[in-house]
N, C-alpha and C positions, 0 to 999 in steps of 0.2 A: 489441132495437131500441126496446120501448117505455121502457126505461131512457134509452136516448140523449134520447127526445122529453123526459121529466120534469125530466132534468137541465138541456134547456138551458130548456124553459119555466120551471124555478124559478130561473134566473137573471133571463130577462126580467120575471120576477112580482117581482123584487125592486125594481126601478125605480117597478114600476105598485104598490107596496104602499107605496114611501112616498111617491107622488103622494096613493092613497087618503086616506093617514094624517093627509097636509096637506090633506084637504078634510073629515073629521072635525072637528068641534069640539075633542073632547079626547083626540084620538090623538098620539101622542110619534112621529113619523117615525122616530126612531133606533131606538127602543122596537121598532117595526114591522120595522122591519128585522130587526134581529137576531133576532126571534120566530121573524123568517119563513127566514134561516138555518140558526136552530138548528133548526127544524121539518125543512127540508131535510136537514140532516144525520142526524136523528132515523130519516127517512122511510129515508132510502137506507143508513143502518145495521142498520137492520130491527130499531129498538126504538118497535114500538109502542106500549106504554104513554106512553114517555114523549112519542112524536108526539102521541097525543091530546091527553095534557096540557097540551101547547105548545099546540097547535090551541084548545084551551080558552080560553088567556088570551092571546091572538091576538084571538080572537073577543070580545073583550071591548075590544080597539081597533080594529077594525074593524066596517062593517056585514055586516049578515047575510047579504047579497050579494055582499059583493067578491069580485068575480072573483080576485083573491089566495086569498081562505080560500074560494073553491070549486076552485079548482086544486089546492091543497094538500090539500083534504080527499078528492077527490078520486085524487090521488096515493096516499093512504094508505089508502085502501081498495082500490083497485089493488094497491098492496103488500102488503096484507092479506087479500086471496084475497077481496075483499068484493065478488065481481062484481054482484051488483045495485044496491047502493052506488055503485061506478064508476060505472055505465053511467049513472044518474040523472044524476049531477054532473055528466058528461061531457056527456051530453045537453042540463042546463039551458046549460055552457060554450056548446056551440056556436047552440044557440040563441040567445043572447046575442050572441054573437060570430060568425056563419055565417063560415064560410071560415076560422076559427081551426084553421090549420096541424098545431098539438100536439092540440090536445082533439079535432078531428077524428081524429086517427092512432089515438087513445087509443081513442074512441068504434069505427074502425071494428075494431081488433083485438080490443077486448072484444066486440065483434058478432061478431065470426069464431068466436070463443073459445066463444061460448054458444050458436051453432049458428045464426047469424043474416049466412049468408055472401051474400045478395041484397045487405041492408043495407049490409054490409061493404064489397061491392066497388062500391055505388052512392056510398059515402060517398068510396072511393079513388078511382073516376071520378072526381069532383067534384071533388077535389085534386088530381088530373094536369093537368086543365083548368086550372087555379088557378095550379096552382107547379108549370110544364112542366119546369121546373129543380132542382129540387129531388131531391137523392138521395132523400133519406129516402121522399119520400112514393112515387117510380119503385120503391124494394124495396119497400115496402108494395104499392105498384100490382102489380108481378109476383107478390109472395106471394098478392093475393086472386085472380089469375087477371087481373089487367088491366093486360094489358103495353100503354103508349104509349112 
């Protein structure tokens, strides 16, 4: 499931990456884009060397903040068994962004994951409330114990 969350947020991150791009100085939107692609495709093929890599010079057209290259670094250490990694980025995500759909799902199953099931199912609450609609976040709700 958290596969489904990463896939469709690195779709919507591609829109919001080359917004970022065009409010950079000297970011190339197209540039951006395609970094941010091939990073996705990188991510979900499971060659992380070369994610980083990309994530590297990514990071060099974007700021050090964009919620883009915190999704995506993010994701990759998710992928990369780097749950303390995760949980950080996931945690600045939603801090940034409270009610952020993905990074919330992400943030609460890595809290599940690391024995942090209070967290977990206070974060799935909070997104039942939010998106009563929503499948994705109803199976997360049922898996942490909080069936609405």
């Amino acid at each position: 499931m958290a596969k489904d969350v990463a896939a469709t947020t690195a779709a919507k991150d591609e829109a919001i990456s080359t917004t970022e791009a065009a409010s950079t100085t000297e970011a190339d939107p197209d540039k951006v884009s395609s970094l941010a692609v091939a990073i996705t495709g990188a991510i979900a093929a499971g060659r992380k060397e070369e994610a980083e890599a990309l994530l590297q010079q990514l990071g060099t057209h974007l700021p050090a903040d964009s919620i883009t290259l915190l999704r995506l670094r993010a994701w990759q250490a998710f992928r990369a068994n780097d749950q303390a990694q995760a949980l950080t980025l996931y945690r600045q995500i939603v801090e940034r962004l409270p009610g952020d759909e993905p990074a919330s799902i992400s943030l609460a199953a890595l809290s599940w994951k690391s024995g942090q099931q209070d967290e977990a199912r206070q974060i799935s609450h909070g997104l039942a409330e939010l998106y009563p609609n929503s499948d994705i976040v109803q199976r997360y709700s049922a898996l942490f114990g909080e069936r609405r």
